[in-house]
DRENSETI-176836 format. One line per 5 residues: number of its first residue (from 1); their letters; for each residue x negated, y negated, z of C-alpha. Coordinates in pm, whole numbers, plus 32768, in hexadecimal, padded with zeros to 4 digits. Layout:
# DRENSETI-176836
NUM) A) X/Y/Z | ...
END
This chain:
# DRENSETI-176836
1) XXXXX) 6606/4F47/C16E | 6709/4F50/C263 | 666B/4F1F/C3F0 | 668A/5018/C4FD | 678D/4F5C/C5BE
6) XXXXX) 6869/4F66/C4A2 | 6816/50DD/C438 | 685B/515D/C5DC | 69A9/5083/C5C9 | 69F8/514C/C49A
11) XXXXX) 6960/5296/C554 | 6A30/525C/C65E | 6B83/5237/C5BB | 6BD3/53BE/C5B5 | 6B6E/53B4/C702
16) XXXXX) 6C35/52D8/C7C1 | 6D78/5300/C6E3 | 6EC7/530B/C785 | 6EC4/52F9/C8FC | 6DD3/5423/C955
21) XXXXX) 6D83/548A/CAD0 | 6C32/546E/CB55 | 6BF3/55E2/CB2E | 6C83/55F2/C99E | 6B9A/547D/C978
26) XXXXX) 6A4E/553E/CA06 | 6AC3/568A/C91A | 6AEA/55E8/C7D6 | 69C6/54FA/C7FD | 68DB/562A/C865
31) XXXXX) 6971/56E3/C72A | 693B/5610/C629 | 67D2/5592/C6AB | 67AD/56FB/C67C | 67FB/5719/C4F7
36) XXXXX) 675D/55EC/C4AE | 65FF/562C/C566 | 65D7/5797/C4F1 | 66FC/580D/C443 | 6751/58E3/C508
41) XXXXX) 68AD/597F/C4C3 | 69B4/59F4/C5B5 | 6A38/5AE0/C501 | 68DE/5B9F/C4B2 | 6819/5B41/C607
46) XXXXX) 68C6/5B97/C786 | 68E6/5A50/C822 | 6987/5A5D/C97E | 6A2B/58E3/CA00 | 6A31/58DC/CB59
51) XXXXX) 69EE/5797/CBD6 | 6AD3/570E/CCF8 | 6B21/5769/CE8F | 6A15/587B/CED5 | 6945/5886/CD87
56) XXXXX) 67EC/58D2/CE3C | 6770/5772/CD76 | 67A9/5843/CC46 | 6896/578A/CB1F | 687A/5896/CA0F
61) XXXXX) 67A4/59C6/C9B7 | 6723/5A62/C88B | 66CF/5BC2/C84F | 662B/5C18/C70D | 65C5/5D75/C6E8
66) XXXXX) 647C/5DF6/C646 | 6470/5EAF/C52B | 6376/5F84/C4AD | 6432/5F60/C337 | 63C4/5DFF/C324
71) XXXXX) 6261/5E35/C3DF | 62F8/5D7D/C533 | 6268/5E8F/C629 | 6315/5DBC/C78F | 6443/5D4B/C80A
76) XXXXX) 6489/5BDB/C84E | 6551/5B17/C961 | 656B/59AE/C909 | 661B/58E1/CA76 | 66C8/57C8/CA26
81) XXXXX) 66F2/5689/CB17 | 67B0/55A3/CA46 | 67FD/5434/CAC7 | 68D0/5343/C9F2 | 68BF/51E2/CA6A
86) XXXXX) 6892/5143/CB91 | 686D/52B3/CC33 | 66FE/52AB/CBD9 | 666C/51E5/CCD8 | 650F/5201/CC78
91) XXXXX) 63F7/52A8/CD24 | 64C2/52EB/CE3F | 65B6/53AC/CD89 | 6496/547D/CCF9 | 6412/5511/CE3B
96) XXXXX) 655B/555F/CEFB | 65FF/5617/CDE8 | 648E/56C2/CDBC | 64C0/571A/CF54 | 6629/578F/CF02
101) XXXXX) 65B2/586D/CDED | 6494/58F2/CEBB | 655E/593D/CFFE | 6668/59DD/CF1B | 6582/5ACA/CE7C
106) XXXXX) 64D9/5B35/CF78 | 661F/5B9C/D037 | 662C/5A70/D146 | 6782/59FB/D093 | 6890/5A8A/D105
111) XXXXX) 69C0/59BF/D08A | 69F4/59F3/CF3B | 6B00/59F8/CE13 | 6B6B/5B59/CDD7 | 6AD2/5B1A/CC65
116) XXXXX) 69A6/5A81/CD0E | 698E/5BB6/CDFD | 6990/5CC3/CCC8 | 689A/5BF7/CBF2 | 6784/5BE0/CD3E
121) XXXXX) 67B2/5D48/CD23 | 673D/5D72/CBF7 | 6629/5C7D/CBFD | 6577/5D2A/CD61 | 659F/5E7E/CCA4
126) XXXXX) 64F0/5DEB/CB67 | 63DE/5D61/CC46 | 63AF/5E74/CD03 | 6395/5F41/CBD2 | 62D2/5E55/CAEA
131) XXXXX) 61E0/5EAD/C9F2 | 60BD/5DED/C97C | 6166/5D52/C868 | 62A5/5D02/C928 | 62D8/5B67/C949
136) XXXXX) 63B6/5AD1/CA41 | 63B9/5960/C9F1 | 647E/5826/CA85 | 64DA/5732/C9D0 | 6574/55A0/CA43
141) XXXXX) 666F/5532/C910 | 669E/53BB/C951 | 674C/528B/C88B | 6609/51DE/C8C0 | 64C1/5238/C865
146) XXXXX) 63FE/5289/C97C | 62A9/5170/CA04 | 6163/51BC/CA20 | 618D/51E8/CB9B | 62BF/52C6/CB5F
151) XXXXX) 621B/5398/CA32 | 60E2/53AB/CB71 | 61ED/5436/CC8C | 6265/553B/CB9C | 6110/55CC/CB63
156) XXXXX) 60D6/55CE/CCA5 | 620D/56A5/CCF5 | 617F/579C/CBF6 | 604F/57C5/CCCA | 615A/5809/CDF8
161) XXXXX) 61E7/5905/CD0C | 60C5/59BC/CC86 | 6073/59E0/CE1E | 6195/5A61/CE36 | 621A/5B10/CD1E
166) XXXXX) 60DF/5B66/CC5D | 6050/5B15/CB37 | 61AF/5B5A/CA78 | 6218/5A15/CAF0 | 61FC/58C3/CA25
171) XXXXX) 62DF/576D/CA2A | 636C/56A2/C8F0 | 6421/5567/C8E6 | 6508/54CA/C7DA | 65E0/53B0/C7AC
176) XXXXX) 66C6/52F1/C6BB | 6588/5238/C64A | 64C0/537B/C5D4 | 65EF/53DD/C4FB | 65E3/5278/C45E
181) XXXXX) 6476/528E/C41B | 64D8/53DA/C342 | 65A5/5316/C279 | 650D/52B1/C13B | 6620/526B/C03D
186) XXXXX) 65BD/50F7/BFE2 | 644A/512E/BFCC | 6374/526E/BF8C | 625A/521A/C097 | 6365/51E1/C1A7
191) XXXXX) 6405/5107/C236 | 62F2/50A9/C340 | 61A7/5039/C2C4 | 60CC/50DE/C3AC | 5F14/508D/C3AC
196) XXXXX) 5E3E/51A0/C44E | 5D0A/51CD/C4A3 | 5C31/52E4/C42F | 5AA5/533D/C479 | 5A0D/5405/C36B
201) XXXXX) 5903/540B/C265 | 5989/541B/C0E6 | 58E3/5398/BFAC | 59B1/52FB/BE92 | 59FA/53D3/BD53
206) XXXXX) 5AC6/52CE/BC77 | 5B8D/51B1/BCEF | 5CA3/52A9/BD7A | 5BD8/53DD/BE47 | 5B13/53C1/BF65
211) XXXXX) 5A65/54FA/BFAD | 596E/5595/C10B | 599C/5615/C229 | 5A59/55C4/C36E | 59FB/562E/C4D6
216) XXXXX) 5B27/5737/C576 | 5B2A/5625/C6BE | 5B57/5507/C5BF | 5CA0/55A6/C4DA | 5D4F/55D6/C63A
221) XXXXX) 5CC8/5462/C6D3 | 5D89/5412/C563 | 5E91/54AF/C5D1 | 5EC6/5460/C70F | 5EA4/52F7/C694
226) XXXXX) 5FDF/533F/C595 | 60A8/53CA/C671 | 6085/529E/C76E | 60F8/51AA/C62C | 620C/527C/C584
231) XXXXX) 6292/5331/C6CB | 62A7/547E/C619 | 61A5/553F/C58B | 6255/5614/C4A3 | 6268/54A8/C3EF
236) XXXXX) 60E6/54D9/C34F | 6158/560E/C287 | 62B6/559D/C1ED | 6205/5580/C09F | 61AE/56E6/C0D1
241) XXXXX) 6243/5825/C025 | 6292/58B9/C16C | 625D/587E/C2FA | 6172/58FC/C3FC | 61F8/5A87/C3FD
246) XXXXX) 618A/5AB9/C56D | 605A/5B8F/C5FC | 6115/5CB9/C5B9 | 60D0/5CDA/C464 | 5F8A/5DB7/C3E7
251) XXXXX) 5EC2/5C6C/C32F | 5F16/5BBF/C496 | 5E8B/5CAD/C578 | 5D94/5CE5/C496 | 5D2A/5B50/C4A6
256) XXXXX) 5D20/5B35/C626 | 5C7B/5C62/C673 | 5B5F/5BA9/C5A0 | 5B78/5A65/C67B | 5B97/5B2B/C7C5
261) XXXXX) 5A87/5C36/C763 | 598B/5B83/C651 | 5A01/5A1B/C62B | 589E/5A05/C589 | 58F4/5AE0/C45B
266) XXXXX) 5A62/5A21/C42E | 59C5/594C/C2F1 | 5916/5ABA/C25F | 5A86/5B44/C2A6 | 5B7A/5A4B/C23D
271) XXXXX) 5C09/59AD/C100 | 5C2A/5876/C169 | 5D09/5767/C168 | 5DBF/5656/C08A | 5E36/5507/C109
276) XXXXX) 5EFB/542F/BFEE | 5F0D/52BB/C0A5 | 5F76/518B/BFF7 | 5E51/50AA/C035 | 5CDF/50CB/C0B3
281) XXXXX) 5C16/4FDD/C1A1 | 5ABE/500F/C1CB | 5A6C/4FCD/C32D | 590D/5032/C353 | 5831/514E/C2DA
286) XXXXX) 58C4/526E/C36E | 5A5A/51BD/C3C3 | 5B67/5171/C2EA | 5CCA/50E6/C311 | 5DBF/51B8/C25A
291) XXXXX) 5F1F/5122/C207 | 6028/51D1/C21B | 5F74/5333/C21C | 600D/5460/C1C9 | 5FAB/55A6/C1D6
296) XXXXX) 5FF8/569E/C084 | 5F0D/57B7/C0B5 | 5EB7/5812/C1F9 | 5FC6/582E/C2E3 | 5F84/5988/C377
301) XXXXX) 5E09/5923/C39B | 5E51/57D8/C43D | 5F40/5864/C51F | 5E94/5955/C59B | 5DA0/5874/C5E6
306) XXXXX) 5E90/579B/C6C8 | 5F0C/58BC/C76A | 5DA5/595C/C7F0 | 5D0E/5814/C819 | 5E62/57AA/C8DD
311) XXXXX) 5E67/58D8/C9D6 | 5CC6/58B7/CA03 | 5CA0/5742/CA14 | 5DBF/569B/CA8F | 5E37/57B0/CB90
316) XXXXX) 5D61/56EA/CC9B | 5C51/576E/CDAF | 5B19/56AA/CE07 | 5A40/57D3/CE3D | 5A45/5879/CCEE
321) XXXXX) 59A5/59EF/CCEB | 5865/5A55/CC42 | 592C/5B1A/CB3B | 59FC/59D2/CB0A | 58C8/5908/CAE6
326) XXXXX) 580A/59FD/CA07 | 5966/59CB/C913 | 5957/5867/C920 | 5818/5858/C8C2 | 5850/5950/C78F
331) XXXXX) 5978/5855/C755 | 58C6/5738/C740 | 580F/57ED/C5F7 | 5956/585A/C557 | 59DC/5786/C43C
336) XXXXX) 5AB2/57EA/C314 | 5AB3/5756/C1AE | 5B88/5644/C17F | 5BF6/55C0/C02A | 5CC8/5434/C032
341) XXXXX) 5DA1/53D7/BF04 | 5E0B/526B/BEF1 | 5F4B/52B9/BE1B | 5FC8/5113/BE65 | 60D0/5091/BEB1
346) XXXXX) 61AC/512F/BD81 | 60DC/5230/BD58 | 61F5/5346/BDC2 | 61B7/5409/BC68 | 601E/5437/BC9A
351) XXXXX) 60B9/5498/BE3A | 619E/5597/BDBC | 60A3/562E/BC94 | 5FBA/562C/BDBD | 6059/56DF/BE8C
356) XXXXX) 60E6/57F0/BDCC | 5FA7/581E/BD01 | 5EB6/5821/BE65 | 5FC6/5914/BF07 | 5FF0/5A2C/BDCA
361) XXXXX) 5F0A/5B11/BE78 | 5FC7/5B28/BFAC | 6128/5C22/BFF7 | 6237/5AE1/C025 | 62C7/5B0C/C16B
366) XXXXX) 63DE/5B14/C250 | 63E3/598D/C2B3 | 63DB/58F5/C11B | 6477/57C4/C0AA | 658E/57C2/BF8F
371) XXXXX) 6550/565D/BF8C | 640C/56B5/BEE0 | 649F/5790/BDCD | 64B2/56D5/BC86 | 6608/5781/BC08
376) XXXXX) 66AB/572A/BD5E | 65F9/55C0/BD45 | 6690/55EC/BBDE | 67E3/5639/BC26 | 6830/554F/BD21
381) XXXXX) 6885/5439/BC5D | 6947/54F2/BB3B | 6A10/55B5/BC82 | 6A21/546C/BD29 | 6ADF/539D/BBE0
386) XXXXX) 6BA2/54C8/BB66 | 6C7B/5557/BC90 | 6C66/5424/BD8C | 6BAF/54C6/BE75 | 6A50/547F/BF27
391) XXXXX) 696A/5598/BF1D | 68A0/5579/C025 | 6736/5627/BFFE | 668E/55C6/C118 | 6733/55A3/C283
396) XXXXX) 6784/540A/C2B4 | 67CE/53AD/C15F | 6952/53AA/C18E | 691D/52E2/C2DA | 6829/51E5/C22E
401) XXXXX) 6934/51E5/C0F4 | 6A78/519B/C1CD | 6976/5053/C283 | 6960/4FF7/C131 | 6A8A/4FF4/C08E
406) XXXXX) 6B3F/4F57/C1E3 | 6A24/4E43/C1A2 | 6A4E/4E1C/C079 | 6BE3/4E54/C02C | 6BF7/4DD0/BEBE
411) XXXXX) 6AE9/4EE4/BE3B | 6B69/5014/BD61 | 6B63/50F8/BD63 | 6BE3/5152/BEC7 | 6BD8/528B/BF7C
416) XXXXX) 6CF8/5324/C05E | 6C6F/548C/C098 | 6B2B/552F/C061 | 6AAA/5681/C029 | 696B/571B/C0DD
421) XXXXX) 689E/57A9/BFEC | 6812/58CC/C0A0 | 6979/5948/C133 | 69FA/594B/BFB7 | 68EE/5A5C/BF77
426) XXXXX) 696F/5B1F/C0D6 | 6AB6/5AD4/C03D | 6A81/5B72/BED1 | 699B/5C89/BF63 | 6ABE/5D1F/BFFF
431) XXXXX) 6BC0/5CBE/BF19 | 6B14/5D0A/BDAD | 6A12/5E16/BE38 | 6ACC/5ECA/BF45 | 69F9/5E4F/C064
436) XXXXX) 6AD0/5DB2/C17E | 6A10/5EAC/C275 | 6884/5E2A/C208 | 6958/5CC3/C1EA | 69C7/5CEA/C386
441) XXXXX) 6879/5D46/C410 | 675B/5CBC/C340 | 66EB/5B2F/C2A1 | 656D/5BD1/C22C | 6611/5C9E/C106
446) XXXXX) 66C5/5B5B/C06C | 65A2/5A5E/C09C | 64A7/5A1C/BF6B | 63F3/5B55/BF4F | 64E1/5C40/BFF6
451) XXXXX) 6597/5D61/BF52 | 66EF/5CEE/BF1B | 666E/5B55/BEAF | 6587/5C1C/BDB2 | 66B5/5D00/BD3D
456) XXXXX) 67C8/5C0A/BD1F | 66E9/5AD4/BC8B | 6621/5BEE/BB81 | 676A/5C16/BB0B | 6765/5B0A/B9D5
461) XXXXX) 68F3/5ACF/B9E6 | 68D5/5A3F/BB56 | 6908/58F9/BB6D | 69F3/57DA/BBF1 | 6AF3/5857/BB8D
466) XXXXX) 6AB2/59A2/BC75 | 6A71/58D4/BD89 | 6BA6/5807/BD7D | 6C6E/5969/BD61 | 6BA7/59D2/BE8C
471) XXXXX) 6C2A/5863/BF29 | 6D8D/58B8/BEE8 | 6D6F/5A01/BF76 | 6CD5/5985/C0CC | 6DDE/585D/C0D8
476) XXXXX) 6ED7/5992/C097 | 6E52/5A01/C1E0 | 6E6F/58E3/C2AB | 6FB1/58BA/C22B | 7021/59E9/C30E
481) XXXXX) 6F39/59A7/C43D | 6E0D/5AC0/C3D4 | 6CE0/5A52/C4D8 | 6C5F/59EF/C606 | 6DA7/59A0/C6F1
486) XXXXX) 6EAC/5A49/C5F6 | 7010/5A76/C6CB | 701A/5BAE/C66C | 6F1F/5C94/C6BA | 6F36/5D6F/C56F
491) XXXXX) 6E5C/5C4B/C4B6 | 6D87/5BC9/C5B5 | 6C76/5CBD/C511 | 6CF9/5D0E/C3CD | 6CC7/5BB5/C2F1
496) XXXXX) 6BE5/5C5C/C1E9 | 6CB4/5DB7/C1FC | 6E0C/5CCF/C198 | 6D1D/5C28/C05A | 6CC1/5D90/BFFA
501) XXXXX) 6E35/5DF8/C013 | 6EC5/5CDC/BF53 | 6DC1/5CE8/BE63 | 6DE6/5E4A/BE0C | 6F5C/5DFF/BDBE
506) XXXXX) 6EE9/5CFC/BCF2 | 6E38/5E09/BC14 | 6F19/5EFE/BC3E | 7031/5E0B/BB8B | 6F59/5DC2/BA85
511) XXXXX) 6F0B/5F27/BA48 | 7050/5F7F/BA50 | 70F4/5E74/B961 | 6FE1/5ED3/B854 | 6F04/5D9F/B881
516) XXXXX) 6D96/5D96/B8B4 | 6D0F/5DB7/BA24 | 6B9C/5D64/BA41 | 6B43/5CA5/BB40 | 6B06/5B3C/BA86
521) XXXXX) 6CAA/5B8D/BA16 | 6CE4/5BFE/BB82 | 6C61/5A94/BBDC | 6D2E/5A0C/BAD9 | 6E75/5A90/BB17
526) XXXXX) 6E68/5A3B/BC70 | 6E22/58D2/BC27 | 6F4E/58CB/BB01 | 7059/5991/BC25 | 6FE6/589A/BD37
531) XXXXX) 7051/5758/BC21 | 71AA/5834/BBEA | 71B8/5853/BD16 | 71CC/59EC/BD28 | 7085/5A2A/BDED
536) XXXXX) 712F/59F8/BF4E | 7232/5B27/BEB2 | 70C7/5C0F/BEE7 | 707F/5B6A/C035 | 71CF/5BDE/C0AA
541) XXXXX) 71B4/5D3E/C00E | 702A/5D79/C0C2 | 7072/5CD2/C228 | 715B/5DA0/C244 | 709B/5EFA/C1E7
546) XXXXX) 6F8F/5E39/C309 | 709A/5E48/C419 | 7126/5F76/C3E6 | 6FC9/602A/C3C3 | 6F4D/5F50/C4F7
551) XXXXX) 7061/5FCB/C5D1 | 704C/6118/C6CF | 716A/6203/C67D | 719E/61B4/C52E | 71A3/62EE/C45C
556) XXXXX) 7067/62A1/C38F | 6F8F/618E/C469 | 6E3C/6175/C4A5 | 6E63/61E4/C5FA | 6E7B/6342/C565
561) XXXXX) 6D61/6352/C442 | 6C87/645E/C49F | 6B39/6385/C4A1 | 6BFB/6297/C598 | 6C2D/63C8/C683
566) XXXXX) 6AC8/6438/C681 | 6A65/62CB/C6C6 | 6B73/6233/C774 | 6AD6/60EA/C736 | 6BF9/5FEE/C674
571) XXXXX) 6AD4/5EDF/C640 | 69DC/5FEE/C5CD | 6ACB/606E/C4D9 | 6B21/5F44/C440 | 69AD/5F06/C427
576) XXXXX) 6974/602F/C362 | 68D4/5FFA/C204 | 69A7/614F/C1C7 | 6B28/6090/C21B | 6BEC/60B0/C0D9
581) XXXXX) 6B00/6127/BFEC | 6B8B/62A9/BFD2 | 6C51/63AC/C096 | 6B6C/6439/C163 | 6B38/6309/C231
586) XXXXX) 6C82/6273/C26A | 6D91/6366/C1BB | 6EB3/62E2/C23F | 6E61/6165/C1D3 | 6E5A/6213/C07A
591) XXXXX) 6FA9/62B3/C0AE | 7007/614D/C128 | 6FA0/609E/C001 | 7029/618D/BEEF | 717D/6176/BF91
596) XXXXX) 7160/5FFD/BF82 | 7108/5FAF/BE1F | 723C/60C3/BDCE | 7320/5FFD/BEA4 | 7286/5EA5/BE07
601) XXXXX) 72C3/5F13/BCA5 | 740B/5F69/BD0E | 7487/5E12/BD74 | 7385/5D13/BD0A | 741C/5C03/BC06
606) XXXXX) 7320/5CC6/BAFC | 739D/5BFA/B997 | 734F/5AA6/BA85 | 720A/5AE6/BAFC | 7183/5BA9/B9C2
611) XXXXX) 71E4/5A5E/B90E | 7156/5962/B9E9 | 7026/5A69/B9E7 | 701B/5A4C/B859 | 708C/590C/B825
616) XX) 6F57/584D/B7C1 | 6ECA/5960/B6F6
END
């Protein structure tokens, strides 16, 4: 297993390449600390960089939107304070930017960035206008991972903040170190081999389950205790199907409105919950040390727990209320039933049966793993040996890979590029399905469980060979720029509406030259035009539809579809799960396409490409 020192060099490399300025340095690093920790995705999720002169001790922020679609009922500002390096001085560093962040919010800053200056804005009218559900929540990114006396000083600041702010406000840390600890290519426990604690009563049922009951103080003493050795909660439930979905979700509210008003019924109420840990040491009647615990069944109950427990016990006050106390002692009564699975050390078949078998009675949600679907766990290798290129199925594989192979420089086979599993499906959704718009503004619908995921992996001709096309299509895109910092503004937003585009006249070429256009021979042709080198002849052909339909004045741009004029919004329009499906919507990007394919047909080398399409056939 490679060590972290060599896994943040590795990290780091993308980071510090080329000569970048202090301001670029802190921007990429907060970035891609970003992806990695909870994928989350520039091009789907409004991040605003603004660290610098005058950045009210604010390095990025994220806005994500709630939906009532996907059962997210508030809106979300995540404030970033990112320090690479030496600019993380410690506890020191924690409370001064906390003081700048403070002051700035509540109005006492008064030289700021002009970006800095729009995005305070915003965030007083959100808090001024903040619902119950609304979060507002700071978070430090560091290269290091954070003491015990730091991880203290940040809690502390979110007691400042809930004075201040409400109870909206919470505090998060991450660092290099977390990201490593997600990685868990060489060994399916981890790559850290972490002993906890937990106090509860169970009775052995075989020599692999452990079943009773465990008190509600006890799970989050357990996890408290885990999140002081991993550094990052989130950790416990990797093995899961899916994440913690957040209190705004029905079964969620529905949990802690049974801690907060009956924690005494929460056993007569609940499921339960499922721990898989490699190894079990008996410490006395009612304690046991679990090794490397994680938890497969669960989540929403155990996170629900942290979160009451966390805002009623560890929001301090010495004189607690008589309501407070009357809870506590209610508490103290509450336990849920616990089952313990000691899968071993290789046990990651009897972990995975586990956890898909103790989960099939639960909606998967927005936050699942692909790592923990068996045709992606499948594929990987096949994908991986046939085109050259490392799919990567769970975020810190490629970084852990490229460690590897730079260790170890005689091993084959080596790596050059890799593919990110979940963008391929983005990728195909709006390519193959006519989706860039749902591909722009959502992840839930292409996660395990989501609409498109179910749609395009139901589909029994998907395979690698689909998600290589989708590959080619997305390198197609970088190719001219498409994304966050494009030079020209027509792509900066328009990545997935380019795939759709190019894909389209992928189809409409092999409809037209009498050859069979499903999608598996969609994904085929475009992997047989990009080794004939033809595909980039498509690129050309649907970039420049993009500009021309992305520019004001042009006789047939978006600027002038009638939804765009009733919404005048470019970044809601593109968002639209209506962009490019029919007329209605977006008539003149149908206009704009038709008069493209004629032109293509008209001047495309069509004996070449329909060879190199049916060459191997």
């Amino acid at each position: 297993m490679i060590s972290l020192e060599e896994f943040e060099s590795q990290w780091l490399e993308d980071v510090v390449a080329g000569t970048p300025s202090t301001t670029e340095l802190g921007h990429r690093f907060t970035e891609k600390i970003l992806r990695d920790w909870h994928e989350i995705d520039s091009a789907t999720t409004e991040i605003v960089l603004c660290d610098g002169a005058g950045d009210g001790g604010i390095d990025a922020a994220i806005f994500v939107r709630g939906d009532p679609n996907e059962g997210i009922e508030g809106d979300t500002w995540m404030l970033i304070q990112s320090k690479y390096g030496s600019a993380f001085a410690g506890s020191e560093t924690i409370s001064a930017e906390a003081q700048k962040l403070f002051a700035t919010l509540d109005g006492k800053r008064e030289k700021l960035s002009s970006l800095s200056t729009e995005l305070v804005g915003r965030l007083r009218n959100f808090l001024q206008n903040k619902g119950p559900k609304d979060r507002l929540e700071y978070v430090l990114a560091t290269t290091k991972r954070l003491t015990v006396e730091e991880e203290e000083y940040l809690a502390n600041i979110k007691t400042l903040g809930r004075a201040k702010f409400g109870e909206c406000f919470d505090v998060d840390s991450v660092s290099i170190e977390i990201i490593y600890n997600k990685v868990a290519e060489e060994d399916a426990f981890g790559p850290a081999k972490i002993q906890v604690k937990l106090k509860t009563i169970v009775a052995s049922s075989g020599n692999i389950l452990l079943v009773g009951a465990t008190r509600l103080t006890d799970v989050y003493q357990f996890m408290q205790d885990y999140k002081s050795a991993s550094g990052d909660l989130d950790l416990l439930y990797e093995k899961n199907v899916r994440k913690f979905l957040g209190n705004k979700r029905k079964v969620n509210k529905g949990i802690e409105a049974t801690i907060e008003n009956h924690p005494e019924r929460f056993g007569l109420y609940n499921n339960g919950i499922t721990i898989v840990t490699e190894e079990v040491s008996k410490l006395s009647t009612d304690e046991l040390f679990l090794r490397n615990p994680f938890i497969v069944n669960g989540c929403q109950t155990t996170r629900s727990i942290w979160s009451v427990l966390q805002r009623k016990l560890n929001s301090g006050g010495t004189s607690p209320t008589p309501q407070q106390k009357t809870w506590e002692e209610k508490l103290n009564a509450a336990v849920v039933i616990t089952k313990i699975v000691v899968v071993g050390a290789e046990g990651e078949e009897l972990l995975t049966e586990t956890t898909r078998y103790t989960n099939s009675q639960n909606a998967v949600g927005e936050k699942d793993f692909i790592a923990l679907e068996k045709d992606f766990r499948n594929w990987v290798p096949f994908f991986n040996s046939r085109y050259g290129v490392f799919l990567e199925i769970q975020r810190g594989a490629w970084e852990a890979r490229r460690v590897f192979q730079r260790q170890h420089p005689l091993t084959e086979p080596r790596y050059e590029e890799a593919a990110y599993a979940f963008d391929l499906l983005k990728a195909y959704a709006a390519g193959w399905l006519t989706e860039p718009g749902v591909a722009y503004a959502k992840n839930p619908p292409f996660a395990p469980g989501g609409s498109l995921f179910n749609k395009i992996t139901n589909d029994p001709t998907f395979g690698i060979e689909g998600l290589y096309a989708a590959f080619l299509m997305q390198k197609l895109a970088n190719k001219y720029n498409f994304g966050r910092g494009a030079k020209i503004p027509s792509r900066g937003q328009t990545r997935y509406l380019f795939i759709m585009v190019a894909t389209d006249l992928v189809k409409d070429f092999l409809l037209n030259n009498q050859l069979d256009y499903t999608h598996a021979s969609i994904s085929t042709a475009i992997s047989r035009l990009h080794i004939g080198g033809y595909l980039e002849h498509f690129g050309d052909a649907a970039v420049q539809l993009i500009d021309d339909y992305l520019t004001q004045g042009n006789e047939d741009s978006l600027f002038l579809e009638p939804e765009f004029l009733k919404m005048l919004d470019l970044n809601a329009f593109l968002k639209s799960e209506k962009l490019g499906k029919g007329d209605e919507f977006s008539p003149r990007l149908r206009t704009q396409i038709a008069m493209t394919k004629k032109i293509f047909r008209r001047n495309a080398p069509t004996q070449q490409m329909k060879a190199a399409i049916t060459a191997s056939q």
